[in-house]
Backbone bond lengths (Angstrom), bond angles and torsions (degrees), N, CA, C in turn:
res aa  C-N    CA-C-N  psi(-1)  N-CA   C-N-CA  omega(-1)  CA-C   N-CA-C  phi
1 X - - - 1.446 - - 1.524 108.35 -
2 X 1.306 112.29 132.26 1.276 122.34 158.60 0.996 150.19 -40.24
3 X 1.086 144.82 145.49 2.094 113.06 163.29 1.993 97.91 -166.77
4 X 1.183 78.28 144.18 1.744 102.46 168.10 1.472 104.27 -130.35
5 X 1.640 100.20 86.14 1.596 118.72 174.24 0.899 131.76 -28.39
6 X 1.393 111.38 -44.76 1.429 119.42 -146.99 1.973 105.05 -104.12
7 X 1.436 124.99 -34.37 1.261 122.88 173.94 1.523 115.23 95.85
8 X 1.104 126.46 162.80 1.615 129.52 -156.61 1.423 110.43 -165.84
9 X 1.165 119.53 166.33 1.588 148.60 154.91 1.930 84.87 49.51
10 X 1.754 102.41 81.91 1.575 100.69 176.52 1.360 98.80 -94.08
11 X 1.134 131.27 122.50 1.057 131.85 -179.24 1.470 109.28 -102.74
12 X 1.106 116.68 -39.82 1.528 119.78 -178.06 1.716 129.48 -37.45
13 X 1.145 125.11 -177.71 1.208 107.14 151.94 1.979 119.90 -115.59
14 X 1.056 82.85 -179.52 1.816 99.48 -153.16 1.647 90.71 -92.59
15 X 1.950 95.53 131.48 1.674 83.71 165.85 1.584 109.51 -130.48
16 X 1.470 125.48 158.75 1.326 125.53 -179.28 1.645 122.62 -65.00
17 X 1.572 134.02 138.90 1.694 84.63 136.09 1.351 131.74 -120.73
18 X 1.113 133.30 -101.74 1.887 119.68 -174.25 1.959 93.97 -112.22
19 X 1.566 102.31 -3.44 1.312 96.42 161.86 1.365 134.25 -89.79
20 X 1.450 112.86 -5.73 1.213 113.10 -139.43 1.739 155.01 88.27
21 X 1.579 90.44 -16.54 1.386 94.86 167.88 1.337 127.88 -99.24
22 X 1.554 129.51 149.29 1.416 135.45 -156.74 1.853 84.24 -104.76
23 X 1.700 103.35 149.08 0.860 139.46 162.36 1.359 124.91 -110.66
24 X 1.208 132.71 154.40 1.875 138.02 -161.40 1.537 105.53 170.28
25 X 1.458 105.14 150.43 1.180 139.24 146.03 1.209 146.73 -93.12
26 X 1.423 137.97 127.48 1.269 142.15 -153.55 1.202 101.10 -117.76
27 X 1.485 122.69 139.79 1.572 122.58 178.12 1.982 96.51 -99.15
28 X 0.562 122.78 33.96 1.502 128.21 170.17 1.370 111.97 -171.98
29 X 1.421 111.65 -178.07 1.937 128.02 179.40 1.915 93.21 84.51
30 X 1.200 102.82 -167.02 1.366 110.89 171.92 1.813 99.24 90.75
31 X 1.171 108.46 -135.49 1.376 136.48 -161.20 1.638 109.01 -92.16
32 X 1.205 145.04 94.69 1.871 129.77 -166.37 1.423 107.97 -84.66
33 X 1.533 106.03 -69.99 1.922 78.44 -170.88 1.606 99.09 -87.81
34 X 1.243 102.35 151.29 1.319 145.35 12.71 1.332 113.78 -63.02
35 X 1.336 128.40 -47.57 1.479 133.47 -170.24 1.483 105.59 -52.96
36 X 1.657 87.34 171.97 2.271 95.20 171.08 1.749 108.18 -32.30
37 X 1.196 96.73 130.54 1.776 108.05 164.06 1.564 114.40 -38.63
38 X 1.638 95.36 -33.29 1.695 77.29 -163.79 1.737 87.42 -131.15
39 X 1.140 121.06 4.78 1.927 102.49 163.26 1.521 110.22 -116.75
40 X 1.253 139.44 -8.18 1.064 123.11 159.97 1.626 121.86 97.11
41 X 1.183 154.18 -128.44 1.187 136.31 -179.16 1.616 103.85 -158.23
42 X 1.523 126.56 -9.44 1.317 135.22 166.03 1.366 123.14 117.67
43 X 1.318 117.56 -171.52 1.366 92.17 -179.94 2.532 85.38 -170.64
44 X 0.811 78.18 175.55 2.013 117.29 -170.88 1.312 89.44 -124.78
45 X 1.816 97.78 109.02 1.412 105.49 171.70 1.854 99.40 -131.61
46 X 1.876 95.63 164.49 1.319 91.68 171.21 1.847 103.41 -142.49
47 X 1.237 84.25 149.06 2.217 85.92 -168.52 1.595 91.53 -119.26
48 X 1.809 107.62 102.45 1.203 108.83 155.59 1.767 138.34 -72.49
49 X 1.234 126.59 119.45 1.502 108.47 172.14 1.506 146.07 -43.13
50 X 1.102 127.29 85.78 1.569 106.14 -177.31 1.431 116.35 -100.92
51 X 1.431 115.64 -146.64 1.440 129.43 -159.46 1.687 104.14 -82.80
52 X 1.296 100.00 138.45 1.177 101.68 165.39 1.959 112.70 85.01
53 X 1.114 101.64 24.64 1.752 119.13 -171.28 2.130 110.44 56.40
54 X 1.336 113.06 27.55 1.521 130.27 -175.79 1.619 89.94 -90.11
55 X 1.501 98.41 152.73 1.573 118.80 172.82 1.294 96.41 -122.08
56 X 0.958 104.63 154.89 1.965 132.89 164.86 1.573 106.63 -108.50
57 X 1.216 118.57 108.69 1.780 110.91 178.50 1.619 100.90 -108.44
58 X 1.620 122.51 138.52 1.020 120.94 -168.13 1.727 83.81 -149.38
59 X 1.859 91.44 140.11 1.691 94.64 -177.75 1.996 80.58 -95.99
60 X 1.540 85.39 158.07 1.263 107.68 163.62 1.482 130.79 -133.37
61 X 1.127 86.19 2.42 1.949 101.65 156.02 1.698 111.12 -165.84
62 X 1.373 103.68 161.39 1.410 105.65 -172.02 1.750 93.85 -140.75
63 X 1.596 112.65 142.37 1.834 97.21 -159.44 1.457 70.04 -99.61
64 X 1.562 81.33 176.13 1.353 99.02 174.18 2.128 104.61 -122.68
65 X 1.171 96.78 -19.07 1.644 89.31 -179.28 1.870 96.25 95.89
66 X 0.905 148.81 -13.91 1.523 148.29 132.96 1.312 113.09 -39.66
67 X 1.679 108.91 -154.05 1.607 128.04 -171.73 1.752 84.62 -47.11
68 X 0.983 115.60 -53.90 1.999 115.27 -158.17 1.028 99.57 -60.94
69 X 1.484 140.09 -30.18 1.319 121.08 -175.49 1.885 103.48 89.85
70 X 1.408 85.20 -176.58 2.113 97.16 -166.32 1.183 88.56 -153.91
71 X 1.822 99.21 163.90 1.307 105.80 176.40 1.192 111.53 67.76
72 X 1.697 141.08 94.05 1.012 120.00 175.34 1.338 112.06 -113.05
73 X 1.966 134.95 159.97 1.272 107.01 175.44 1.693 124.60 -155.14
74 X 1.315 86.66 76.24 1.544 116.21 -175.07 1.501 105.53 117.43
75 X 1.446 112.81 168.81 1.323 123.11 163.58 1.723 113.95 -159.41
76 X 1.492 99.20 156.96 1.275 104.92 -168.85 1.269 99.57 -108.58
77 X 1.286 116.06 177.47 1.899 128.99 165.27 1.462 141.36 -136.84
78 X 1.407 130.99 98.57 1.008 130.95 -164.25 2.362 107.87 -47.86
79 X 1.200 82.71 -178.60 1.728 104.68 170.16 1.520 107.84 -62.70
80 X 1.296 133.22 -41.61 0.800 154.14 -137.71 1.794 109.93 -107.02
81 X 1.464 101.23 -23.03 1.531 107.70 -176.54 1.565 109.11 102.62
82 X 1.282 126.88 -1.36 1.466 116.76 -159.79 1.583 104.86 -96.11
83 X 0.823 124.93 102.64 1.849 136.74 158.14 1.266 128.08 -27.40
84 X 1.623 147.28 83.97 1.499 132.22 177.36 1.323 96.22 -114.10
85 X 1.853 107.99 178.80 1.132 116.14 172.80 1.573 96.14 160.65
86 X 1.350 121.62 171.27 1.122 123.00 -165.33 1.703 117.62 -133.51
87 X 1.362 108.84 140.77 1.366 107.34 171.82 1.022 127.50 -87.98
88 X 1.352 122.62 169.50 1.658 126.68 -164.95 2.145 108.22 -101.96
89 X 2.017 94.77 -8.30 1.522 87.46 -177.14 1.721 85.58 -154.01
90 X 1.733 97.53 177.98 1.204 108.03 172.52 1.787 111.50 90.85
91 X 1.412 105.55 -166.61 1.526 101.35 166.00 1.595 105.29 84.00
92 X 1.049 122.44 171.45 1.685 120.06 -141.76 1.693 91.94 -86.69
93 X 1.110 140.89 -17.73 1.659 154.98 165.62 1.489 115.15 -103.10
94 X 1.715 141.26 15.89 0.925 122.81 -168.38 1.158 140.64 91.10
95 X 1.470 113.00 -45.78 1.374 128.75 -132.66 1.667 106.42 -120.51
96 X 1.519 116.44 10.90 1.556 125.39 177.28 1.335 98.94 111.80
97 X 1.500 97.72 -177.61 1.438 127.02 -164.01 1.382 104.48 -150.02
98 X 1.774 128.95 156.08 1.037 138.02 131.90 1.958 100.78 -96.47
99 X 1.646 81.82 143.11 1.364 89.11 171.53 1.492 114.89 -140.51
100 X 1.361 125.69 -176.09 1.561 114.42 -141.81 2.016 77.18 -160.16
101 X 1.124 112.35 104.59 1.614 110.54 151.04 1.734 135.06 -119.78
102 X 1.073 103.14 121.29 1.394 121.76 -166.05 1.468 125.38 -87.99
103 X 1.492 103.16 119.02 1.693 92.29 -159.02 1.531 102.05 -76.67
């Protein structure tokens, strides 16, 4: 299996939480085939703050274009910390996913 780790073309928008760290979606990186050879199927990222005005970016999911779906495009966040949002492909018909990630 493939992978382009790191993720690309975030189009979404960015959300906070009561820590400070931003959450996003990438419409590429992650997992490739099934997806494009060379962009991959997306990925759930999170950019912690540290010292010195530096980020820490850490994916926290990578689709695969299966049950998870591809393409992802934005995500929201409960009270609780939990991550959803929905894809634009994939999923047991093709046709997207809601998905639910749990820290």
């Amino acid at each position: 299996m493939f992978e382009n780790p790191s993720g690309g073309s975030p189009e979404s928008r960015l959300v906070f939480d009561q820590k400070g760290n931003l959450y996003g979606s990438a419409n590429s990186g992650g997992i490739i085939p099934p997806c494009s050879q060379q962009l991959g199927c997306g990925t759930v990222f999170q950019l912690s703050p540290g010292k010195n005005g530096q980020w820490t970016y850490t994916v926290l999911h990578k689709f695969t274009n299966g049950q998870d779906g591809a393409l992802p495009n934005g995500v929201v966040l409960d009270k609780s910390g939990n991550i959803y949002g929905t894809t634009l492909t994939g999923g047991a018909h093709g046709l997207g996913t809601v998905f639910e990630i749990v820290p």
